[in-house]
PLY file of the C-alpha trace (Angstrom):
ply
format ascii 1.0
element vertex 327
property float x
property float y
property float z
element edge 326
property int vertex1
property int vertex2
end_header
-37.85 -34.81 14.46
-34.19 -33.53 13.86
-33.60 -30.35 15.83
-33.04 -27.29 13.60
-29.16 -26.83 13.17
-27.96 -23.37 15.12
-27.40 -20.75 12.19
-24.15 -18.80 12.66
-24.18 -15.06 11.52
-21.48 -14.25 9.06
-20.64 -10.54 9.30
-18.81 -8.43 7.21
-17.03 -7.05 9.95
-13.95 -5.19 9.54
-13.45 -6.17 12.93
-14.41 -9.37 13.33
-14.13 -10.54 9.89
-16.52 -13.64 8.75
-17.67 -13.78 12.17
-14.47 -14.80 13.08
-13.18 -14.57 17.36
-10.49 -12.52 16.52
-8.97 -12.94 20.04
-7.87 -16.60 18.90
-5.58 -14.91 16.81
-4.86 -11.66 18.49
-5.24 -12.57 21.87
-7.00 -10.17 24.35
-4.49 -7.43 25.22
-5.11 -4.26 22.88
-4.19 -0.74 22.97
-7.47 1.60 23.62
-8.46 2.74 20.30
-8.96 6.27 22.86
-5.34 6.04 24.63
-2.97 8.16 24.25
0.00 6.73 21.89
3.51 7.04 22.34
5.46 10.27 21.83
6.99 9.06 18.71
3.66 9.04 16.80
3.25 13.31 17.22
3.60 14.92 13.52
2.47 18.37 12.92
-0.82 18.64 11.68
-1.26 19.43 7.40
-1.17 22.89 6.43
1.23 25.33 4.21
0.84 26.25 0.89
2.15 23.64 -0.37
-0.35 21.27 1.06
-3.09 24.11 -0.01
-2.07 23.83 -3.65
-2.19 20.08 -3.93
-5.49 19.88 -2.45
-6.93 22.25 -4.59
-5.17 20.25 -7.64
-6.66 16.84 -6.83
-10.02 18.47 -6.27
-9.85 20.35 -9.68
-8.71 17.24 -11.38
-11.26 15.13 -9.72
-8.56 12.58 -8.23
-8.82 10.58 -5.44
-5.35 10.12 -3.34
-4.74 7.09 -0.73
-3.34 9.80 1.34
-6.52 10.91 1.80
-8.88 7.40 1.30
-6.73 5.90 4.17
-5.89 8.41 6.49
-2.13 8.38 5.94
-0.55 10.14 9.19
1.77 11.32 7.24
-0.35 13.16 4.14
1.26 16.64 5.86
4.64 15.73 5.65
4.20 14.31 2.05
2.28 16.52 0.35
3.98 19.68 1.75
7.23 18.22 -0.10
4.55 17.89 -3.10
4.53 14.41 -3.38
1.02 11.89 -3.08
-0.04 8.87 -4.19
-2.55 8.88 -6.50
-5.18 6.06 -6.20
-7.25 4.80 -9.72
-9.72 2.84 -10.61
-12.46 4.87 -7.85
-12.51 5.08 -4.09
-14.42 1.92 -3.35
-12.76 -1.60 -2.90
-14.53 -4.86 -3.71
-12.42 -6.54 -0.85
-12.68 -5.71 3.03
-9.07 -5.86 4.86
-9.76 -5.57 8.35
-6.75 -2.78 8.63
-7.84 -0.71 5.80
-9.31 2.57 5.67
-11.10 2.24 2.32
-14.51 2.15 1.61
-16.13 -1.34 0.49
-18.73 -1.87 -1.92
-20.24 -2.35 -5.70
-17.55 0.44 -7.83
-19.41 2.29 -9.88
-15.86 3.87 -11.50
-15.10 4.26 -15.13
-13.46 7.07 -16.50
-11.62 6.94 -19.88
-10.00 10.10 -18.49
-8.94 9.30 -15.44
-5.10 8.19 -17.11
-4.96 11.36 -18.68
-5.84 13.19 -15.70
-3.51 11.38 -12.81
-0.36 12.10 -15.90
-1.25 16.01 -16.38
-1.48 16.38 -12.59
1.65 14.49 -12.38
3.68 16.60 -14.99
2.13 19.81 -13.51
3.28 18.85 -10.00
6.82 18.30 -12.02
7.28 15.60 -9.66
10.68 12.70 -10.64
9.48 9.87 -9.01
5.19 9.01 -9.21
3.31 6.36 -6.88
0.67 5.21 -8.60
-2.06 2.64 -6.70
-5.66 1.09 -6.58
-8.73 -0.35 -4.95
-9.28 -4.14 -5.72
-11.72 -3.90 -8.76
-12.33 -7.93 -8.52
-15.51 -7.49 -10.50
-13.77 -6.20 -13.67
-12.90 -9.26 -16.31
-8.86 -7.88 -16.45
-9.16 -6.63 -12.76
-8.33 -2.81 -14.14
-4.95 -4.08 -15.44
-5.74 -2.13 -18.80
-6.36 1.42 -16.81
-2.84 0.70 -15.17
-1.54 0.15 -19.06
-3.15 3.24 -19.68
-1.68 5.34 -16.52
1.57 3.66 -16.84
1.79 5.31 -20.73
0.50 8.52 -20.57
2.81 9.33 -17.65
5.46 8.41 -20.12
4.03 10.72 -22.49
3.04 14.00 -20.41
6.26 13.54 -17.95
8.74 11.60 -19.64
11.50 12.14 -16.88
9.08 10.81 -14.14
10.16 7.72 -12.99
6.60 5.49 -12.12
5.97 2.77 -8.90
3.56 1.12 -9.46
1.47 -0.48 -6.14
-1.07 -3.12 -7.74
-3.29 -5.36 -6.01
-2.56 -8.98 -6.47
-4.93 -9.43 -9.61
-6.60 -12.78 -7.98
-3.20 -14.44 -9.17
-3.72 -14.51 -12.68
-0.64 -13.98 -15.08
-2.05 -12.23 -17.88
-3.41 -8.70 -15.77
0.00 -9.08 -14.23
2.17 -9.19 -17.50
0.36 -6.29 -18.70
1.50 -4.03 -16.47
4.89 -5.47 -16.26
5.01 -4.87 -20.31
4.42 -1.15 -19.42
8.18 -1.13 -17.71
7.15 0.93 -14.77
10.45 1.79 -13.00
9.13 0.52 -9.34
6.81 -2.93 -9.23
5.24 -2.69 -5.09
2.86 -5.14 -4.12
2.20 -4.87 -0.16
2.10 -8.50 2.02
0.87 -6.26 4.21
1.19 -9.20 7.68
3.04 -12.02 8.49
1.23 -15.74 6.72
-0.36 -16.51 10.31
-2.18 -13.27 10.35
-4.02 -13.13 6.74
-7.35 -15.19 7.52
-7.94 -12.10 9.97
-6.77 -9.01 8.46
-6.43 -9.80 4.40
-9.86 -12.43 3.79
-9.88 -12.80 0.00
-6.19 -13.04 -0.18
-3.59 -15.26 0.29
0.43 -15.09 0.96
1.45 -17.90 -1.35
-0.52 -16.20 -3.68
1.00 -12.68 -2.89
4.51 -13.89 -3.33
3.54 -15.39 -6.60
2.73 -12.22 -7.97
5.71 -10.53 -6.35
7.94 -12.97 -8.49
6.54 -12.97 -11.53
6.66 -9.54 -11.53
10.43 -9.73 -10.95
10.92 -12.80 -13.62
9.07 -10.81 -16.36
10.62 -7.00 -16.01
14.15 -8.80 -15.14
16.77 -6.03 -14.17
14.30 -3.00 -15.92
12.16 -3.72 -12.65
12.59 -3.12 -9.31
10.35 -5.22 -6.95
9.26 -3.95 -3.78
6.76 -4.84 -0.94
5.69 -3.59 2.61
4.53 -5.03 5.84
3.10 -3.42 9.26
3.22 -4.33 12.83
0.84 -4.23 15.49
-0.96 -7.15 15.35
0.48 -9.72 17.51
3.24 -10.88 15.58
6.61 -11.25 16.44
10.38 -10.29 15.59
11.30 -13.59 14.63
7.84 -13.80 12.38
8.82 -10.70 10.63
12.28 -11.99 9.47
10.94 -15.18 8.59
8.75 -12.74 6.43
11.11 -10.92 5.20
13.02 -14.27 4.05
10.51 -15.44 1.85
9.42 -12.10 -0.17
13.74 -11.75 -0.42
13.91 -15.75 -1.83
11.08 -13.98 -4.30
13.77 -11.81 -5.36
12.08 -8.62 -3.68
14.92 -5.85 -3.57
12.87 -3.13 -1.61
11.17 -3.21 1.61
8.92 -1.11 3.88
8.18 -1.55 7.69
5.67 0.59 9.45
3.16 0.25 12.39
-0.56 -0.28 11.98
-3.17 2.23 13.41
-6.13 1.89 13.73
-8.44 3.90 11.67
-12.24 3.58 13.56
-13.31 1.25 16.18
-14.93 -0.51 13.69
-11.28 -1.95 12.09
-9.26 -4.67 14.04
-7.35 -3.36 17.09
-3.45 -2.94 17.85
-2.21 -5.22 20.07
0.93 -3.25 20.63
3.24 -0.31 19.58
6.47 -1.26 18.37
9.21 0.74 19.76
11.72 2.51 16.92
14.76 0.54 18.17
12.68 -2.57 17.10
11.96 -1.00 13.74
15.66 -0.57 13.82
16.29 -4.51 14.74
14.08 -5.37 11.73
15.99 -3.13 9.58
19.30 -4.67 10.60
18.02 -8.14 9.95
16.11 -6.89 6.61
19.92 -5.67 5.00
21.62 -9.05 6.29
19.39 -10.68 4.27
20.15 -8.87 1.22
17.39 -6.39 0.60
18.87 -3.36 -1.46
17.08 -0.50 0.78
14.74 -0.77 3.69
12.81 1.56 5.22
11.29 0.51 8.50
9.76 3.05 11.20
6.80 3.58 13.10
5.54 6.35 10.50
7.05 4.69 7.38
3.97 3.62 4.62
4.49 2.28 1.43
5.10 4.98 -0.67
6.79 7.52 2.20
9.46 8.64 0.78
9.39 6.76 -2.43
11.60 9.08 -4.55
14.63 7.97 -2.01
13.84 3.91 -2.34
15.64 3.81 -5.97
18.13 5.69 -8.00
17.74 8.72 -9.79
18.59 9.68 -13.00
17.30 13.46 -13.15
16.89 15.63 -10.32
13.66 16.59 -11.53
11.79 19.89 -12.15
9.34 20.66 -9.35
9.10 20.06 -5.43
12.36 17.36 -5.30
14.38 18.84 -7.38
16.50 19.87 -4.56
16.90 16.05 -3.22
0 1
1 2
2 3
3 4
4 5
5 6
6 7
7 8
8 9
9 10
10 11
11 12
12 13
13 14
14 15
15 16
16 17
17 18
18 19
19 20
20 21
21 22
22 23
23 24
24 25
25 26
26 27
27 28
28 29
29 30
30 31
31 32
32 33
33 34
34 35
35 36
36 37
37 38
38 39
39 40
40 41
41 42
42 43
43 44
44 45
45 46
46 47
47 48
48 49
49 50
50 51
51 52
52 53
53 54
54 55
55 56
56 57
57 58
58 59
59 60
60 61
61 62
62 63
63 64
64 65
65 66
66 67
67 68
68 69
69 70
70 71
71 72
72 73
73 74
74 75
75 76
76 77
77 78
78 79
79 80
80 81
81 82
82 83
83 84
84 85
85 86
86 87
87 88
88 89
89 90
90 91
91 92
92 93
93 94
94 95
95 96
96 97
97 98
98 99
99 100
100 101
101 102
102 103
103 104
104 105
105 106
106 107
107 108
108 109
109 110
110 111
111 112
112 113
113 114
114 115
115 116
116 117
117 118
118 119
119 120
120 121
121 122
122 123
123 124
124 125
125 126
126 127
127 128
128 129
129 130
130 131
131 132
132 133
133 134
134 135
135 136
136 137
137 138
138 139
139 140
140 141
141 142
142 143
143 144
144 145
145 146
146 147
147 148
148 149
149 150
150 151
151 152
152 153
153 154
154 155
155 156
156 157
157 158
158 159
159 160
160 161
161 162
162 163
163 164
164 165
165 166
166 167
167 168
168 169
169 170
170 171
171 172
172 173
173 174
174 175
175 176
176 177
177 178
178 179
179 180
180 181
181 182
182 183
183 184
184 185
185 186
186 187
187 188
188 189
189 190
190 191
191 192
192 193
193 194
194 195
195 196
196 197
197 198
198 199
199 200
200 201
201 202
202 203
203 204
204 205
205 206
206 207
207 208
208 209
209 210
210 211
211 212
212 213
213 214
214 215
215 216
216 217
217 218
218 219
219 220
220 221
221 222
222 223
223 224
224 225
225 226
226 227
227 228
228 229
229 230
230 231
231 232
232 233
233 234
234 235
235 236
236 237
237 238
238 239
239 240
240 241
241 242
242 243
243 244
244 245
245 246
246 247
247 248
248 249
249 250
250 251
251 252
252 253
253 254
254 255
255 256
256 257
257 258
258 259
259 260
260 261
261 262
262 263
263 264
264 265
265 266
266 267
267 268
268 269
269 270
270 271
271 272
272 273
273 274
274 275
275 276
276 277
277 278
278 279
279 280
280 281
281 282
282 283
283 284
284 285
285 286
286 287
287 288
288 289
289 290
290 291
291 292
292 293
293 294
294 295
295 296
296 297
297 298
298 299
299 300
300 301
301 302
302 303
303 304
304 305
305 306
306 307
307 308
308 309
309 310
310 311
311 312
312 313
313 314
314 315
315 316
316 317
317 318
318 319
319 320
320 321
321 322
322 323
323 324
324 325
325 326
């Protein structure tokens, strides 16, 4: 009689992802998810009436903001210069990142509307510069490349002198979602890396670098100079300097031309934990090493996210009517 083989139990964990020892890749020195942090992380809490009136315009409008979905430490900042980035396509991902604030689940999303909501909030917030991103919708057949199409164009049409970055998911790989978008001509083409190679089995399960980088240039071979490609990582993890310029050296032999550096924190004790801070001078070595290697404009800082500060990451043609008109 063969003995009954010992069944493993496969959790889906932000934390522990798959079941997964996340020490053999971490290690076993983290920061208490209770501890106090480093001075350099204090930023005034939200408020103003700035902040006020964009709340109450995403709520009218029925929007849902990744300010908000991830618990961006900078929302204050950001939306008292009237600026947010407006997530489609629902609030709930079909993928898990162990980093990631987002909820998980079946999406139950799909609203016609929605592209012709996100533009006429967009054109009454008389915003220049628009960051558009999603959840992973893996269980739609064009993973919700047509709903970018549609945001993409009736931006165009309701604020015309708005440029658009867009910050897609990685579309499984496949071209055709990809060239879709890319046919649109939005102004700013971000998809995040998010870690260094070594760390994606633990913090991005259901993606993949090589795949990542694919996407990143395509993107940059089918919008040509009408394009600019962009991508972001964070630190905090357990990887080092020397991993992060190796990084950056691959997404820059992609043709990448903008890049964003900021540190991870942890949402809930229920997401992986951070090994370390990074101190700003080391944001400020990675920045260094970023330009050397040719990237047009870095941005690197414990606070820095994605889309902080967009508007400043390319050129601009019009100063714009509403909230940046003075940058």
């Amino acid at each position: 009689m063969t003995a009954t083989p010992l069944r493993i139990h496969q959790t889906r964990s932000r934390s522990n992802p798959g079941g997964m020892d996340v020490t053999k890749v971490l290690g076993t020195e983290f920061e208490p998810f209770r501890g106090r942090k480093p001075p350099w992380f204090k930023v005034p809490p939200p408020g103003g009436e700035k902040y006020r009136d964009l709340t109450k315009l995403i709520q009218e409008e029925n929007l849902h903001t990744v300010c908000q979905e991830a618990a961006c430490p900078n929302v204050g900042e950001c939306w008292t210069r009237g600026t947010a980035t407006f997530m489609i396509l629902g609030d709930t991902c079909t993928r898990r990142c162990g980093f990631c604030n987002v909820k998980t689940g079946k999406p139950t999303w799909n609203d016609p509307l929605e592209p012709l909501r996100v533009a006429r909030s967009v054109a009454k917030m008389g915003l220049r510069h628009a960051v558009i991103t999603s959840v992973d919708r893996d269980d739609l057949p064009d993973y919700g490349a047509q709903v970018w199409c549609g945001v993409i164009r009736s931006i165009r049409m309701q604020a015309p002198s708005c440029k658009v970055e867009c910050l897609t998911p990685d579309f499984r790989g496949e071209e055709m979602p990809l060239a879709k978008v890319i046919a649109e001509r939005p102004d700013v083409f971000n998809h995040n890396v998010e870690v260094v190679p070594r760390l994606y089995p633990v913090a991005r399960r259901g993606s993949r670098w090589e795949r990542s980088l694919r996407v990143l240039r395509n993107a940059k071979e089918m919008g040509g100079q009408e394009v600019t490609t962009k991508s972001g990582l964070m630190v905090g993890l357990g990887e080092t300097h020397d991993e992060m310029v190796e990084a950056f050296g691959q997404l820059r032999e992609q043709g990448v031309q903008v890049l964003t550096v900021g540190q991870y924190l942890r949402p809930t004790e229920r997401h992986l934990p951070v090994v370390r801070y990074w101190h700003p001078d080391e944001f400020k070595a990675l920045e260094l090493a970023a330009y050397d290697l040719g990237f047009e404009h870095i941005a690197a800082g414990p606070l820095v996210r994605s889309s902080y500060h967009a508007d400043e990451h390319v050129k601009q043609d019009l100063a714009g009517t509403g909230p940046l008109a003075a940058a």
